[in-house]
C-alpha positions as CSV (number, residue, x, y, z in Angstrom):
1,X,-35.5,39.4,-54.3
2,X,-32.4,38.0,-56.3
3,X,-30.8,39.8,-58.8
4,X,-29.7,37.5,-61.1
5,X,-27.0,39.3,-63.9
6,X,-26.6,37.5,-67.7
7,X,-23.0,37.3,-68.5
8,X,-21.8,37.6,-71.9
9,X,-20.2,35.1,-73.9
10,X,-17.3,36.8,-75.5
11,X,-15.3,36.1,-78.4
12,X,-12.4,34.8,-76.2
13,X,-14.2,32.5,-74.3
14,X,-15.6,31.2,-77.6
15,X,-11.7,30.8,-78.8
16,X,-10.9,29.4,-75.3
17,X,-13.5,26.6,-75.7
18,X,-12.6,25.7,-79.0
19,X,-8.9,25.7,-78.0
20,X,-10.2,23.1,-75.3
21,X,-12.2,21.0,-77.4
22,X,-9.6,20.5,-79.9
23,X,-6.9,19.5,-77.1
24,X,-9.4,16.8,-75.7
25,X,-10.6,15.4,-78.9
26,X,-6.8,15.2,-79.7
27,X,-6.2,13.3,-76.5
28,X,-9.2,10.9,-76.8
29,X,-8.4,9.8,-80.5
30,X,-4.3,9.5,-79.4
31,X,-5.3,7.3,-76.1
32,X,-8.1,5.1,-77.9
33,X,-5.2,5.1,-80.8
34,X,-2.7,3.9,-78.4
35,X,-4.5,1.0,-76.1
36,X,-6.5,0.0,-79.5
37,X,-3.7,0.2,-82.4
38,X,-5.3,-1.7,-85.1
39,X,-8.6,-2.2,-83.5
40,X,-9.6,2.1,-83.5
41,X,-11.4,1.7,-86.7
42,X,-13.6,-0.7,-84.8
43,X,-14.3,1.7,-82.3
44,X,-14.7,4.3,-84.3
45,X,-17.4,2.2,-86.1
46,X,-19.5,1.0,-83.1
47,X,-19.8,4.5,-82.2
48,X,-21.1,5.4,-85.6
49,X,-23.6,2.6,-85.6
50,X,-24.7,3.3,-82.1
51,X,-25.1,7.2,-83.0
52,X,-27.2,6.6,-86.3
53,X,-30.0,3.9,-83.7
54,X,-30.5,7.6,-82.2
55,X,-31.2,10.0,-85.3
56,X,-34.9,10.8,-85.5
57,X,-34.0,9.8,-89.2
58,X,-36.4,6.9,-90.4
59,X,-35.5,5.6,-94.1
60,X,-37.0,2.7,-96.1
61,X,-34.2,1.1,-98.4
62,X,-32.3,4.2,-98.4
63,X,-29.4,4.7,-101.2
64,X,-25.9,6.0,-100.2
65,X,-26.8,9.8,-101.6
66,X,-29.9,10.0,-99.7
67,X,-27.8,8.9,-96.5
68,X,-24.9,11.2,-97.6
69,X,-27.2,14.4,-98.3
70,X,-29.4,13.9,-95.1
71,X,-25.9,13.5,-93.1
72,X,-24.3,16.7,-94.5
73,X,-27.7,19.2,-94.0
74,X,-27.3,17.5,-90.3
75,X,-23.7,17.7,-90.0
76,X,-23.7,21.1,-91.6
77,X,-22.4,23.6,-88.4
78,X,-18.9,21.2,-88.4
79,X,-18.8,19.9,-92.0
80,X,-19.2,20.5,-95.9
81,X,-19.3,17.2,-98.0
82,X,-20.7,15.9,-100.6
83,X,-20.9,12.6,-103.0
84,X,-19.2,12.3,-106.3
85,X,-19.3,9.5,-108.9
86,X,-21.3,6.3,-109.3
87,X,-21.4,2.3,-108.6
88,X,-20.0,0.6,-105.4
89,X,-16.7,3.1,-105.3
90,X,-17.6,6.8,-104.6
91,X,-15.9,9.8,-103.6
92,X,-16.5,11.7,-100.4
93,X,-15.1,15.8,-101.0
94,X,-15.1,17.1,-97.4
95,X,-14.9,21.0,-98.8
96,X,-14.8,22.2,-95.1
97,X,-14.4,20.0,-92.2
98,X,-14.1,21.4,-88.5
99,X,-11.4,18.5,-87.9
100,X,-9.1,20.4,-90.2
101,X,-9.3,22.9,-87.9
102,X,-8.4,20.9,-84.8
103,X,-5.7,19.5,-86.8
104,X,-4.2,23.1,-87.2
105,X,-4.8,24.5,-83.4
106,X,-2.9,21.5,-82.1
107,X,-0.2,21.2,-85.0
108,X,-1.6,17.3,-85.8
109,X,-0.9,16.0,-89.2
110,X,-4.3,15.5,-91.1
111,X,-5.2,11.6,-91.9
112,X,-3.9,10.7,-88.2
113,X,-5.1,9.2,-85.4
114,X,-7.8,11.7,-85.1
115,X,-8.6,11.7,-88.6
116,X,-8.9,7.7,-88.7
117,X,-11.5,7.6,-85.6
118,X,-13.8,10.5,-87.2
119,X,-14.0,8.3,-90.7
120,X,-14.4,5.2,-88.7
121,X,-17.4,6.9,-87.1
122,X,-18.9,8.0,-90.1
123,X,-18.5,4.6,-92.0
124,X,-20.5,3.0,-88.8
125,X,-23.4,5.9,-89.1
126,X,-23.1,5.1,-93.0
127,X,-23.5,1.5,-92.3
128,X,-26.3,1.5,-89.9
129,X,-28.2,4.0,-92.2
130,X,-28.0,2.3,-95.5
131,X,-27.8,-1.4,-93.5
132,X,-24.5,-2.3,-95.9
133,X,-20.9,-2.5,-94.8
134,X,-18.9,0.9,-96.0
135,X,-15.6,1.8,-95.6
136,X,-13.4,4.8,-96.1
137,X,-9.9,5.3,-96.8
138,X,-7.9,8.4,-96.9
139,X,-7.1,9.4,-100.9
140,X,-5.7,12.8,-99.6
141,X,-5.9,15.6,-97.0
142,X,-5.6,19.1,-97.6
143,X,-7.5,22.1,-98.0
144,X,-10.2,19.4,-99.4
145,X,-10.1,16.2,-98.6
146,X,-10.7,13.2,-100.1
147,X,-12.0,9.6,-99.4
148,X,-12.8,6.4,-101.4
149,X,-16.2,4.9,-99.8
150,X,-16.7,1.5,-100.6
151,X,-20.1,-0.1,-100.1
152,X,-20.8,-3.5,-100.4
C-alpha cells in the first residue's frame, strides 16, 4: 500500500512562482521586442485574435462595452478595467492590472516592451470579438493607467 503525503503550498513558494513568472514574461516581451522591433504590436495582435477563436464566448453584433465588460469579469483574477466615454475614441482605466506588478518585481518602466505586447494582445482579442480593427495607445501609466481605444 502507498502512502502518498499532500504537500502544502506555502506562501513562499506562491512568492517564488510569481517572482518566476514575472522574470519570464519580462524575457519573452524583451526577446519578441528585440528580433521584432516595430513588428511586436503585430505579434502581440495575432495572439489576441487567436486567443478570442478559443473563448466559449459567442456574440451576435457585439458593441465594444459588451466585449469590454465580458473581458474584465473574465480577466478579473489579473485585471480591473473598465470603459469610459462614448463614439469611436474611448478610454480604457486599468484600476488594477497584475502587469503593474511585474513591472515593479523586475524594476521595468511601465508602457515598455512588456506593456506594448499585453495591449497589442488585447486590441487583437478586441478585434476578433467585436470583428472591427481597434487600437490602443498608452495616454499614461501609473497607479491607474490609461489608454485611448480607437475602433473603426
Amino acid at each position: 500500500m502507498s502512502t502518498a503525503t499532500t504537500e502544502q503550498v506555502t506562501l513562499e513558494d506562491h512568492v517564488n512562482a510569481a517572482t518566476e513568472v514575472a522574470f519570464l514574461l519580462d524575457i519573452f516581451a524583451a526577446t519578441v521586442d528585440t528580433i521584432m522591433g516595430g513588428a511586436t504590436a503585430s505579434v502581440g495582435r495575432i495572439a489576441g485574435r487567436e486567443m478570442a477563436r478559443k473563448l466559449p464566448v459567442h456574440l451576435t453584433n457585439p458593441t465594444l462595452e459588451e466585449v469590454v465588460e465580458i473581458l474584465a469579469s473574465r480577466m478579473k483574477a489579473g485585471y480591473q478595467f473598465r470603459l469610459e466615454g462614448e463614439g469611436t475614441e474611448r478610454t480604457l482605466l486599468f484600476d488594477h492590472c497584475v502587469l503593474r506588478e511585474v513591472c515593479a518585481k523586475r524594476g521595468l518602466t511601465m508602457g515598455t516592451a512588456l506593456c506594448r505586447l499585453f495591449h497589442a494582445y488585447l486590441d487583437g482579442i478586441l478585434n476578433e470579438l467585436i470583428c472591427r480593427p481597434v487600437k490602443s495607445e498608452v495616454i499614461s501609466c501609473g497607479d491607474q493607467c490609461r489608454l485611448s481605444l480607437r475602433t473603426q
